[in-house]
C-alpha positions as YAML, in Angstrom:
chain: A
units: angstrom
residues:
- id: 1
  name: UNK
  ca: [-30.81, 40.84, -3.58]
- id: 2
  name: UNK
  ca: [-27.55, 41.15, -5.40]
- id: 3
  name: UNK
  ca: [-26.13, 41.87, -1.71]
- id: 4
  name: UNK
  ca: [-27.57, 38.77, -0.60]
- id: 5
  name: UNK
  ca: [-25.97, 36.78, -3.69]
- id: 6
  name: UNK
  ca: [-22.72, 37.74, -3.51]
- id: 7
  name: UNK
  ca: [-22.76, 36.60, 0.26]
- id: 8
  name: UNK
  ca: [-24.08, 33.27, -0.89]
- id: 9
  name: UNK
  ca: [-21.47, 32.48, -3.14]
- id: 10
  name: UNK
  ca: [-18.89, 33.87, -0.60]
- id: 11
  name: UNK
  ca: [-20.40, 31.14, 2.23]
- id: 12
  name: UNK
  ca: [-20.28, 28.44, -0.18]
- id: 13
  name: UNK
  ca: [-16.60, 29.51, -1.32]
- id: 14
  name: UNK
  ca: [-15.28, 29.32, 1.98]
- id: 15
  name: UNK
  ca: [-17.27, 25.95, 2.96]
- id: 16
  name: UNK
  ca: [-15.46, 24.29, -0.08]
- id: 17
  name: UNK
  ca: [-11.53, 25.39, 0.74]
- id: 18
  name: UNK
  ca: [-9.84, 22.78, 3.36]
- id: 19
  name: UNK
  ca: [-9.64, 24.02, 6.61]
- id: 20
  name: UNK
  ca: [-5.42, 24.60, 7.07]
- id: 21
  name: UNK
  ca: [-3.94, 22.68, 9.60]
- id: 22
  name: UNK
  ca: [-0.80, 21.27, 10.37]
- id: 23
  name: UNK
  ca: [0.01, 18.20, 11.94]
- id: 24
  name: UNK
  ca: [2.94, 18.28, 14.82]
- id: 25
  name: UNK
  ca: [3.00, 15.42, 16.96]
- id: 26
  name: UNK
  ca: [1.47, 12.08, 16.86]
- id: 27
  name: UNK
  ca: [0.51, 9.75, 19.59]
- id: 28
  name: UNK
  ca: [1.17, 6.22, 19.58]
- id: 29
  name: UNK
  ca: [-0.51, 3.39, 21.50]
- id: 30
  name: UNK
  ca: [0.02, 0.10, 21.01]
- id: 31
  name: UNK
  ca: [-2.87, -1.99, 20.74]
- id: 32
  name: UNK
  ca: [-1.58, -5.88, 19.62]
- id: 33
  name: UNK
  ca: [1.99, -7.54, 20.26]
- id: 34
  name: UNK
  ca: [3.56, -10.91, 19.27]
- id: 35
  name: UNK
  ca: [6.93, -11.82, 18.18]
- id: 36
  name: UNK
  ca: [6.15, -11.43, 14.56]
- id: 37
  name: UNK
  ca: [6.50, -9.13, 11.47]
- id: 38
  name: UNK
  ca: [3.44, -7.62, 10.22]
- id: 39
  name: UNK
  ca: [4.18, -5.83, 6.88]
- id: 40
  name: UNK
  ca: [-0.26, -6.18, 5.86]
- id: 41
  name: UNK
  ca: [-2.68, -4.45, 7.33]
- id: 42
  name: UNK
  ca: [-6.35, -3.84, 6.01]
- id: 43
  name: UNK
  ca: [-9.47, -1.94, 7.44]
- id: 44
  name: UNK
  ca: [-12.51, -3.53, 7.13]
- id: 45
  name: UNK
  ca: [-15.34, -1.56, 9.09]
- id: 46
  name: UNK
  ca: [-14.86, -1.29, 12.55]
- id: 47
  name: UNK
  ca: [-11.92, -3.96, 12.49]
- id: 48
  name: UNK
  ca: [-8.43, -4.22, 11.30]
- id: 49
  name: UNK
  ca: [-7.19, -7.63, 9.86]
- id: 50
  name: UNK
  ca: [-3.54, -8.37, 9.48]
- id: 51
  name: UNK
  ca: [-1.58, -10.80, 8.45]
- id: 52
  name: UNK
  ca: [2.05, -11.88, 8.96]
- id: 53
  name: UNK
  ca: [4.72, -14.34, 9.32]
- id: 54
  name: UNK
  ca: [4.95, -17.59, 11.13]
- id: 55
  name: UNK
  ca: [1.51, -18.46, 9.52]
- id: 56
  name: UNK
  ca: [0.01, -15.78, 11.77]
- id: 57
  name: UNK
  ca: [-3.03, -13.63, 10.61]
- id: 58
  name: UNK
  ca: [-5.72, -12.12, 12.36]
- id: 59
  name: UNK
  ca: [-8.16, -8.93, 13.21]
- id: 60
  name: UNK
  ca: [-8.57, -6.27, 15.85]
- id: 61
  name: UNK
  ca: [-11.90, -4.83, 16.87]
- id: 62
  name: UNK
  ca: [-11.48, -1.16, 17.13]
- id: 63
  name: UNK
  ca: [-13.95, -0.48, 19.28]
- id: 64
  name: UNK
  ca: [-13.18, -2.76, 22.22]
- id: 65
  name: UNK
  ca: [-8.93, -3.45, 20.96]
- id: 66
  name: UNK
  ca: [-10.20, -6.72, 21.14]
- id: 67
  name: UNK
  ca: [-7.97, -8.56, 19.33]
- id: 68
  name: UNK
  ca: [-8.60, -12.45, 17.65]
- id: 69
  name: UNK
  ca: [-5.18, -14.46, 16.12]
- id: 70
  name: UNK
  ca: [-4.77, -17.42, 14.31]
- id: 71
  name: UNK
  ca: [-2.07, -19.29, 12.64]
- id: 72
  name: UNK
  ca: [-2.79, -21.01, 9.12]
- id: 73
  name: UNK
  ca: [-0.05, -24.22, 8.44]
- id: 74
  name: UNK
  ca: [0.33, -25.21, 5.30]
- id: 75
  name: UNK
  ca: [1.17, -29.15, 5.69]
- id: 76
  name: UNK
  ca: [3.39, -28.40, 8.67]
- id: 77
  name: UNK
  ca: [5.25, -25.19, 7.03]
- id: 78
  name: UNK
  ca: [4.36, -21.40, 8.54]
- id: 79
  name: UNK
  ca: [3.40, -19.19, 5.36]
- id: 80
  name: UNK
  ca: [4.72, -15.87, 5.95]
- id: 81
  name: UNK
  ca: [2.32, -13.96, 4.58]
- id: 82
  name: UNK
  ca: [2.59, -9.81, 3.53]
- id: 83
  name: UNK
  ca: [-0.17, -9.01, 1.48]
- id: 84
  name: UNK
  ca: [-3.81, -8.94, 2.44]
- id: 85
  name: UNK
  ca: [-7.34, -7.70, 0.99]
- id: 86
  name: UNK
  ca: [-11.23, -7.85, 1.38]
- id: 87
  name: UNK
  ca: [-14.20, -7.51, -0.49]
- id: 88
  name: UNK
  ca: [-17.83, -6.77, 1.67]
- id: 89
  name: UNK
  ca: [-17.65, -10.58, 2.18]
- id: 90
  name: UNK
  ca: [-14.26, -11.88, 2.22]
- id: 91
  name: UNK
  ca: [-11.07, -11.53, 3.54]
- id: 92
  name: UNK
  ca: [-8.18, -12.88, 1.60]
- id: 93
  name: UNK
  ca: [-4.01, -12.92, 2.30]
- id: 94
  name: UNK
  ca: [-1.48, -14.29, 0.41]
- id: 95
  name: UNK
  ca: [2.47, -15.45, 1.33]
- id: 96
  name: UNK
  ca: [5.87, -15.17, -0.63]
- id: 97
  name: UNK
  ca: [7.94, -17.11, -2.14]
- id: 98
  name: UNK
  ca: [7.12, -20.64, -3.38]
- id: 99
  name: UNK
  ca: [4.51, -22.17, -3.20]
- id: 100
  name: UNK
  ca: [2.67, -18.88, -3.03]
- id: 101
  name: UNK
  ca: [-0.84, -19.56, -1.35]
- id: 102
  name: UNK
  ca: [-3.57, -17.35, -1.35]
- id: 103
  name: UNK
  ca: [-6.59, -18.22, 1.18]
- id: 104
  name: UNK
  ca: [-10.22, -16.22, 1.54]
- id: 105
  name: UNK
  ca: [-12.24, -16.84, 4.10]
- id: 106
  name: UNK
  ca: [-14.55, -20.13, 3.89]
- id: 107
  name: UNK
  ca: [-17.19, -21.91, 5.54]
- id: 108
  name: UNK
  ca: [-17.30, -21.72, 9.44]
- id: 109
  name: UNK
  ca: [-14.97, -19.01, 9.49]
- id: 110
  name: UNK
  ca: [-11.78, -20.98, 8.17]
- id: 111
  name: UNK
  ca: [-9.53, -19.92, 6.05]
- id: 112
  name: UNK
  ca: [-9.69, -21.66, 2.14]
- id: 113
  name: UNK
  ca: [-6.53, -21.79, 0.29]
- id: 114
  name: UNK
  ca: [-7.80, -20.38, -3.90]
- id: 115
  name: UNK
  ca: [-4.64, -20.13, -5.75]
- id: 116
  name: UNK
  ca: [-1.44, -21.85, -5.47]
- id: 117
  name: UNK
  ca: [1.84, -21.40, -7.36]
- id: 118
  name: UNK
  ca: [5.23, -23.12, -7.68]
- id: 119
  name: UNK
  ca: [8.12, -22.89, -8.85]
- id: 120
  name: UNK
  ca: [11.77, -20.87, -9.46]
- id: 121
  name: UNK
  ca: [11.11, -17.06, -8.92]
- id: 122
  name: UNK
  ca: [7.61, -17.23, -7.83]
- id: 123
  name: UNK
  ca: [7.17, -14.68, -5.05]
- id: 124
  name: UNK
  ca: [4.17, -12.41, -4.58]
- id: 125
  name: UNK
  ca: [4.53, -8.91, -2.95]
- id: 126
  name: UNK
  ca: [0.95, -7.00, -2.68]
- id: 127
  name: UNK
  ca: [-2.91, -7.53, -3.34]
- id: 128
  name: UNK
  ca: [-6.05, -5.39, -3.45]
- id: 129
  name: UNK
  ca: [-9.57, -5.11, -4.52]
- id: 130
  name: UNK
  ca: [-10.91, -3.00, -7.28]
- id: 131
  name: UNK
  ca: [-14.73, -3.73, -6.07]
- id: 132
  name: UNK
  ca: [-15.81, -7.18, -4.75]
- id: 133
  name: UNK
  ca: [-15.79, -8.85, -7.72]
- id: 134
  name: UNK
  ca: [-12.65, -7.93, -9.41]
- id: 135
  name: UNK
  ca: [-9.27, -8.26, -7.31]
- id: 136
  name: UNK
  ca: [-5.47, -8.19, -8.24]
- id: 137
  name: UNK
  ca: [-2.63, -9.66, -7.04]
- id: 138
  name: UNK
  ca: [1.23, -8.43, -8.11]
- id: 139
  name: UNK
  ca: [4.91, -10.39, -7.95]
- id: 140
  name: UNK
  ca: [8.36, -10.78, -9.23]
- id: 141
  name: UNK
  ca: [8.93, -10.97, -12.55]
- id: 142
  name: UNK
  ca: [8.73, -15.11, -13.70]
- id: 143
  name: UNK
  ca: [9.51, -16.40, -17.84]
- id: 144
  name: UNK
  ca: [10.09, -12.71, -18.59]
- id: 145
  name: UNK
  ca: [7.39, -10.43, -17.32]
- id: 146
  name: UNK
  ca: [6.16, -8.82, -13.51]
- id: 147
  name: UNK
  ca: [3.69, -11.59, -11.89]
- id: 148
  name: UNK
  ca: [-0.23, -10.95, -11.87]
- id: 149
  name: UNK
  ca: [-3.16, -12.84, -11.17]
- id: 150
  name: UNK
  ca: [-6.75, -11.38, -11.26]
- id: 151
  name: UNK
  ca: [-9.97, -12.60, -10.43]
- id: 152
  name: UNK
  ca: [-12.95, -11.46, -11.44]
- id: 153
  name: UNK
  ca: [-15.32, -13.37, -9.55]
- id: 154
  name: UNK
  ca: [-14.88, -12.31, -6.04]
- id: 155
  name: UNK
  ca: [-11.78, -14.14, -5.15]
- id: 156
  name: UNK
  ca: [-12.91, -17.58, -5.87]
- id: 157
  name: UNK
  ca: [-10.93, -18.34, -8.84]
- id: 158
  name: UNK
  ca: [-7.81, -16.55, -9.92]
- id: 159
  name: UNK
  ca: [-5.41, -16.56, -13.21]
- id: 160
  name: UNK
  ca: [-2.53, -15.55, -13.99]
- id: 161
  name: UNK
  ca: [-2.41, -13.18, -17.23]
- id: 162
  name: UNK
  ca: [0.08, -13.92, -19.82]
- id: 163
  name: UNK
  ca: [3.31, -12.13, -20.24]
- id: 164
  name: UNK
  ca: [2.05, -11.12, -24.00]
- id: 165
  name: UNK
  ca: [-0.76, -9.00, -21.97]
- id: 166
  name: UNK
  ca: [1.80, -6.96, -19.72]
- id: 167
  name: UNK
  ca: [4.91, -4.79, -20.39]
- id: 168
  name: UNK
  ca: [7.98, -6.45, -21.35]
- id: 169
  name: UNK
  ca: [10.01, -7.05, -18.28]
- id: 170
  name: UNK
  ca: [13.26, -5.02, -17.40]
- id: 171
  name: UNK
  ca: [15.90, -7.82, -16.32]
- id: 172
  name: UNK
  ca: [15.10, -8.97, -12.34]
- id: 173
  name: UNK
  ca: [12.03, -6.61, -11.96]
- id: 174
  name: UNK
  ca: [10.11, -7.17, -9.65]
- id: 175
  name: UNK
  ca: [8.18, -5.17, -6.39]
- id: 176
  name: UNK
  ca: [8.82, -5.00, -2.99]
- id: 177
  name: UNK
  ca: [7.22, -6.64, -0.55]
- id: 178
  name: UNK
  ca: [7.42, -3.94, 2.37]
- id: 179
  name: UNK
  ca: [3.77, -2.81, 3.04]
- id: 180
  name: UNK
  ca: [0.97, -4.23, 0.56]
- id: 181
  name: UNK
  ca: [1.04, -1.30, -0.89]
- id: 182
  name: UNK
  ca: [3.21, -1.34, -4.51]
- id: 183
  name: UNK
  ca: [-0.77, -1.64, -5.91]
- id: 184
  name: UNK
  ca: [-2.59, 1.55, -6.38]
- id: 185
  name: UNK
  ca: [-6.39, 1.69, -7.64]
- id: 186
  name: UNK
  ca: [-9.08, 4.17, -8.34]
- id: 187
  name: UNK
  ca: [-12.08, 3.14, -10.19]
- id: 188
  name: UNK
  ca: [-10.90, 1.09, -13.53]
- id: 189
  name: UNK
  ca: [-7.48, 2.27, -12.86]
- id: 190
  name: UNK
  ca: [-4.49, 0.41, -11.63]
- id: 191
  name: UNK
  ca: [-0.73, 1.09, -11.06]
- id: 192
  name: UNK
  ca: [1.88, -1.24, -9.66]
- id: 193
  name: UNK
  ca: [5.15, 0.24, -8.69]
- id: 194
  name: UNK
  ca: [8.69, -1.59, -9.23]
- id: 195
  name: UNK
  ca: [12.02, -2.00, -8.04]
- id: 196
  name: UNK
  ca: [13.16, -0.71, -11.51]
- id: 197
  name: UNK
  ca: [11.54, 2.39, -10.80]
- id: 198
  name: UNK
  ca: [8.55, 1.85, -13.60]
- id: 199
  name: UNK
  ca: [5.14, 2.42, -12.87]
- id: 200
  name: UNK
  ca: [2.64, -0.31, -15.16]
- id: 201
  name: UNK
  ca: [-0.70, 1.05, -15.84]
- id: 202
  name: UNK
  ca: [-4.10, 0.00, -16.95]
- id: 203
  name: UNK
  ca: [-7.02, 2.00, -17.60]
- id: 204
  name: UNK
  ca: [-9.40, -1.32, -17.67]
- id: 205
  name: UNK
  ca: [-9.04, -3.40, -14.78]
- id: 206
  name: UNK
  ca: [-6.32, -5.27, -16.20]
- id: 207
  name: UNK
  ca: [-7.15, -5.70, -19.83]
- id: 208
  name: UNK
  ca: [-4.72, -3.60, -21.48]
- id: 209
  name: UNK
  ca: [-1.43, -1.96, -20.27]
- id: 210
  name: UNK
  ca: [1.63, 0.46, -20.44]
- id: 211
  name: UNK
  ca: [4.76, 1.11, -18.56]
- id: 212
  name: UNK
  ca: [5.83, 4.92, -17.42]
- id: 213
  name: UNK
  ca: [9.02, 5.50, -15.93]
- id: 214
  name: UNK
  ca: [9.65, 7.44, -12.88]
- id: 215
  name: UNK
  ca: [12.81, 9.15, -11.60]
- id: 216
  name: UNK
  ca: [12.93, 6.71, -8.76]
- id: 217
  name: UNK
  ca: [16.28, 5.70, -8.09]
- id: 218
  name: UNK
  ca: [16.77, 2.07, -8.89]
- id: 219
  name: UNK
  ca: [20.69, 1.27, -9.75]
- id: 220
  name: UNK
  ca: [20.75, -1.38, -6.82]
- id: 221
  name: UNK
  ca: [18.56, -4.38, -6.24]
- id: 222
  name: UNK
  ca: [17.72, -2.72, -2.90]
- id: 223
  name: UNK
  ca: [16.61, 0.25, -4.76]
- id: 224
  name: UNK
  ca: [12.89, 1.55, -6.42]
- id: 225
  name: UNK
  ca: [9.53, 1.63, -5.75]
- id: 226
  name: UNK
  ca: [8.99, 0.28, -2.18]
- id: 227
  name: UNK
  ca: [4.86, 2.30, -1.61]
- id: 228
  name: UNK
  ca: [2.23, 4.24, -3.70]
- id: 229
  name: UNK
  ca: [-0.65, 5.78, -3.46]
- id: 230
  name: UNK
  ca: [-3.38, 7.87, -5.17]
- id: 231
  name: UNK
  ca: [-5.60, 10.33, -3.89]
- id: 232
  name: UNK
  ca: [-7.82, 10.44, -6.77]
- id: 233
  name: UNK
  ca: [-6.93, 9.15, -10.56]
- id: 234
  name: UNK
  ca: [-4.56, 11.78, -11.29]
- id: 235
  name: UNK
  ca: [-2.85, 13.06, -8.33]
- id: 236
  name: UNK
  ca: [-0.22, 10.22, -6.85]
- id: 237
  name: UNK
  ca: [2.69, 9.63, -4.90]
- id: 238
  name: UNK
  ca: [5.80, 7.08, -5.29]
- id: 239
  name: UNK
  ca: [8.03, 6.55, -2.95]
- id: 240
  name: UNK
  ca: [11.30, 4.22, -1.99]
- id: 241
  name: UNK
  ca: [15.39, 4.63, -1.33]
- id: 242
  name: UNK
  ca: [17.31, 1.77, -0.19]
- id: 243
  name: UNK
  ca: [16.71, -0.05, 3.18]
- id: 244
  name: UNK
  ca: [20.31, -1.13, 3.02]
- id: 245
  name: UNK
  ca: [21.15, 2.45, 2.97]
- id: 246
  name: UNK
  ca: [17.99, 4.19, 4.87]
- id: 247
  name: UNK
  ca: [20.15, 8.39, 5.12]
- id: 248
  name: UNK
  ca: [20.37, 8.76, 1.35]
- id: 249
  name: UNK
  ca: [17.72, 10.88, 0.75]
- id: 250
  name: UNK
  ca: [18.89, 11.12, -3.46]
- id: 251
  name: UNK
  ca: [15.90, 10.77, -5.59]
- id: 252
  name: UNK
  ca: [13.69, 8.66, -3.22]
- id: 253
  name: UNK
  ca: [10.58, 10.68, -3.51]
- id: 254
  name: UNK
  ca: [7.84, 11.35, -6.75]
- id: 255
  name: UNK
  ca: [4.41, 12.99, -7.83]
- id: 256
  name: UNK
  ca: [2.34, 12.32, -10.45]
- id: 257
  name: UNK
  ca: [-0.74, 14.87, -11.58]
- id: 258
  name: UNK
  ca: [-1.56, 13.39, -14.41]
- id: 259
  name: UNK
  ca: [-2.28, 9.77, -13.20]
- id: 260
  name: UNK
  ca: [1.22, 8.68, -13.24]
- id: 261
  name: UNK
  ca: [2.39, 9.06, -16.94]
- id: 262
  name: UNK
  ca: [4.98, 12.06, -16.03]
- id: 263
  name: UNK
  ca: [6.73, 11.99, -12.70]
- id: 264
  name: UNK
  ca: [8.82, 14.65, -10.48]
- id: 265
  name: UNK
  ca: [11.01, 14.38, -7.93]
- id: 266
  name: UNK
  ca: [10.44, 16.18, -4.62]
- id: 267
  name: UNK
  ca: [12.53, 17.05, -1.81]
- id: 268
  name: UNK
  ca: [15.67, 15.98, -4.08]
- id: 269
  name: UNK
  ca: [18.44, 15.64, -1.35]
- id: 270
  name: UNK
  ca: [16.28, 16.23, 1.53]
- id: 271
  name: UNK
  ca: [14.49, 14.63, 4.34]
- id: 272
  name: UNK
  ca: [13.20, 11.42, 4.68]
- id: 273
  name: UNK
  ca: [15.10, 9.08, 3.36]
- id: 274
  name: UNK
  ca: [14.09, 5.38, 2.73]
- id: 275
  name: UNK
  ca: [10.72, 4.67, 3.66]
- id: 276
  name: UNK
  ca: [8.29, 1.73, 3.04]
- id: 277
  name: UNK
  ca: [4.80, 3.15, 3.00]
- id: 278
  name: UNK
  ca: [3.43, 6.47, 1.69]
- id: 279
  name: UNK
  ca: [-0.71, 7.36, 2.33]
- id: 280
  name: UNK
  ca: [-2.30, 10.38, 1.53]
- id: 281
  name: UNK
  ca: [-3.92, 11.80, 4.46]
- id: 282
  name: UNK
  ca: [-7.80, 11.59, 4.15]
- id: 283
  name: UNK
  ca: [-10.01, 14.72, 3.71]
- id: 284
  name: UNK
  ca: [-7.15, 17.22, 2.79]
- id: 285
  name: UNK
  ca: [-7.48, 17.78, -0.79]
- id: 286
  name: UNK
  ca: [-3.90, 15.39, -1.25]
- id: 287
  name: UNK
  ca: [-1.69, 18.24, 0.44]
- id: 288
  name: UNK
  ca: [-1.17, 15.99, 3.66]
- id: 289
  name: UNK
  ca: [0.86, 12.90, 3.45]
- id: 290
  name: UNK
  ca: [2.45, 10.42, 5.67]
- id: 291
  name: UNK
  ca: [5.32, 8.22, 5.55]
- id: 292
  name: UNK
  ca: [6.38, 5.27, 7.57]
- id: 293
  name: UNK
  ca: [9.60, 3.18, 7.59]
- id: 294
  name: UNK
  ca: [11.94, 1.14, 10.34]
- id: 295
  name: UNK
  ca: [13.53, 4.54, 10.19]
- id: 296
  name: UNK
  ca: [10.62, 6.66, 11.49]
- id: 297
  name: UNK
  ca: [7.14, 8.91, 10.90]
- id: 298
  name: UNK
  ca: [7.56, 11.39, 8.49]
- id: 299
  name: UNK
  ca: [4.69, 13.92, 7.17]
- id: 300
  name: UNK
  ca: [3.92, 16.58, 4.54]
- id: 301
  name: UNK
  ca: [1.11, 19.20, 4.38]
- id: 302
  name: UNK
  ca: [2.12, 20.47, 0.87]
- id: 303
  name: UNK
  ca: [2.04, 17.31, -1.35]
- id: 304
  name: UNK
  ca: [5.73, 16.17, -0.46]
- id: 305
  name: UNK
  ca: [7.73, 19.31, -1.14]
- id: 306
  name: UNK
  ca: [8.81, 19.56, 2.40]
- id: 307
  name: UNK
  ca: [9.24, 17.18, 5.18]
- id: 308
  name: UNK
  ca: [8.99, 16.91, 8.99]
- id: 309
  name: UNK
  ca: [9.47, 13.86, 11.21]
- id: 310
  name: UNK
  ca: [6.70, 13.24, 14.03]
- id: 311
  name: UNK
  ca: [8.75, 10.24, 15.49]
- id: 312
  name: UNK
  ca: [11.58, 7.89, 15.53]
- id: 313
  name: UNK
  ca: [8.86, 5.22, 16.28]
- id: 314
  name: UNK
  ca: [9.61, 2.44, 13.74]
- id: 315
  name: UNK
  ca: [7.04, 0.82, 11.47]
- id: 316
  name: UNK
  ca: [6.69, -1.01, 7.82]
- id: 317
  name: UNK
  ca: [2.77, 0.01, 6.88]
- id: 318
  name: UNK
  ca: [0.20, 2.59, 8.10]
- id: 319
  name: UNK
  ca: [-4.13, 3.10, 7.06]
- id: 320
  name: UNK
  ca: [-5.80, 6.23, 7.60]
- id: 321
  name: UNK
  ca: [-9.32, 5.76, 9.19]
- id: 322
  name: UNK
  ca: [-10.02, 9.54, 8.83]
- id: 323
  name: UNK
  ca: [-7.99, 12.45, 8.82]
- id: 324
  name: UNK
  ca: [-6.23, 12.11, 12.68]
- id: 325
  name: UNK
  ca: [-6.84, 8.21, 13.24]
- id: 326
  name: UNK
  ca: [-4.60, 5.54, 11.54]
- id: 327
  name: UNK
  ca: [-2.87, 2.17, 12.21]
- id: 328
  name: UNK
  ca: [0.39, 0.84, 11.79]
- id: 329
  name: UNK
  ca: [2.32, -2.22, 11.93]
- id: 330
  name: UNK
  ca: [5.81, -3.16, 12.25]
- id: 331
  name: UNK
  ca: [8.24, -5.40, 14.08]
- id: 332
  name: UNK
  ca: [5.93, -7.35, 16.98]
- id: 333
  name: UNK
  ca: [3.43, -4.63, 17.10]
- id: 334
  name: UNK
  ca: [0.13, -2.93, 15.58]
- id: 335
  name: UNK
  ca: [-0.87, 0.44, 17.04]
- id: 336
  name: UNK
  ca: [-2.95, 3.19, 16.54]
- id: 337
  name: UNK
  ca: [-1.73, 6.43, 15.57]
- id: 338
  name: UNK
  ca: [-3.31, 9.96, 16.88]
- id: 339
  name: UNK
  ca: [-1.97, 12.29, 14.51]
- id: 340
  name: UNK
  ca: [-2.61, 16.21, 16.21]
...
């Protein structure tokens, strides 16, 4: 019996280690193309809906590539939108700059416009949904703090909190709208990454919050936070450079274990450099991740200590599906990504 134990316990031991494996090419196939920038990509089931500029949003069925594109005017201006979301009912996007316009999905399949704001400053950068009733939405910093609106009601209604409810702002903060993905959840948890290199936190869906600093480098405007992501509330990943200056490879790259109050560099000096999207790779215990950017594929299999690139293939945002499957988008293009 004790023989029989002690082989038990060995099965299940094995069963619960990740199966090593190392990614070393990726395949690319483009799936949708139009002359626009798509910077917000979101999967939703068996579909992928995007948005972009020129007023252009859309979806792609991923089981037929089938792909359905629309352009939303507002009077007779294009939005140009970069940040998009969805609840199990809804899909929503919102544009930059002023007036910033965010539109869900309304009756007979046409897009309602929610939330509107004007004025000097205004410009929104990401958005994402806790659950399907709570969502957040993140932006420059306006009258002295970083720009956030919530909703709590499934998209319908949205405010803006008050700058007394959010970290005091460090002068022309703000985040970068690269990918839709300076907003990090996980549960109650949220992060938003800045250009100033700061990471603001709240443990309760936006009631209360606090500021932690990374070691991104931020000394330029171009500079900070440009993509984050968690795999789980304590393990994370920050990273940014400067697009202007896409080689330098100084302090462009950050982990968190402990939910993002203490940060440490990674590959200090080393490959890649400026990037605009970071994901952990599904299903490998957040050792694998992958990093996209107008400057290439990039991927790590031991939580960002050491880099490789896959391909010079240039793109602004990425989504896992599972652990080999993603898509990207970029300049005129989405496409799906066979990572082997």
């Amino acid at each position: 019996m004790r023989y029989i134990f002690l082989l038990a316990v060995l099965i299940v031991s094995c069963s619960e280690q990740q199966i090593p494996r190392t990614f070393t090419s990726v395949g690319i196939e483009t799936i949708y193309t139009d002359s626009i920038s798509i910077r917000a990509i979101e999967l939703m089931g068996n579909s992928l809906a995007f948005a972009a500029n020129k007023g252009t949003f859309g979806s792609v069925d991923l089981t037929t590539d089938k792909v359905r594109a629309n352009i939303e005017k507002y009077h007779t201006s294009l939005p140009a939108f970069r940040a998009v979301a969805h609840t199990a009912n809804d899909f929503f996007m919102l544009s930059i700059e002023s007036p910033a316009l965010l539109y869900k999905t309304g009756v007979n399949g046409r897009m309602e416009l929610v939330y509107k704001e004007e004025g000097e400053g205004v410009f929104y950068d990401a958005m994402t949904f806790l659950n399907d009733l709570d969502g957040i939405a993140v932006g420059d910093s306006v009258d002295g703090c970083i720009s956030v609106i919530m909703t709590s009601d499934g998209g319908n209604s949205w405010s803006k909190l008050p700058c007394s409810k959010l970290p005091e702002e460090i002068e022309s903060e703000g985040a970068f709208a690269a990918s839709n993905t300076n907003i990090e959840t996980v549960g109650e948890n949220i992060w938003i990454a800045t250009t100033s290199g700061r990471v603001l936190f709240s443990p309760d869906k936006g009631n209360s919050w606090e500021s932690f600093q990374t070691p991104i480098r931020n000394e330029e405007p171009t500079e900070g936070i440009y993509s984050i992501d968690f795999n789980d509330k304590n393990l994370g990943f920050a990273i940014g450079g400067d697009y202007t200056n896409p080689d330098n490879t100084i302090a462009n790259k950050a982990i968190t274990k402990d939910g993002g109050k203490t940060w440490n560099l990674l590959a200090d000096g080393l490959e890649p450099g400026y990037k605009s999207c970071v994901q952990f790779v599904p299903g490998t215990l957040g050792n694998d991740l992958v990093a996209v950017g107008f400057t290439g594929i990039s991927y790590s299999s031991d939580m960002g200590k050491s880099w490789k690139e896959l391909s010079e293939e240039s793109f602004y945002t990425i989504r896992f599906q599972n652990d080999t499957i993603a898509y990207a988008a970029g300049k005129n293009r989405i496409s799906k990504l066979v990572f082997n």
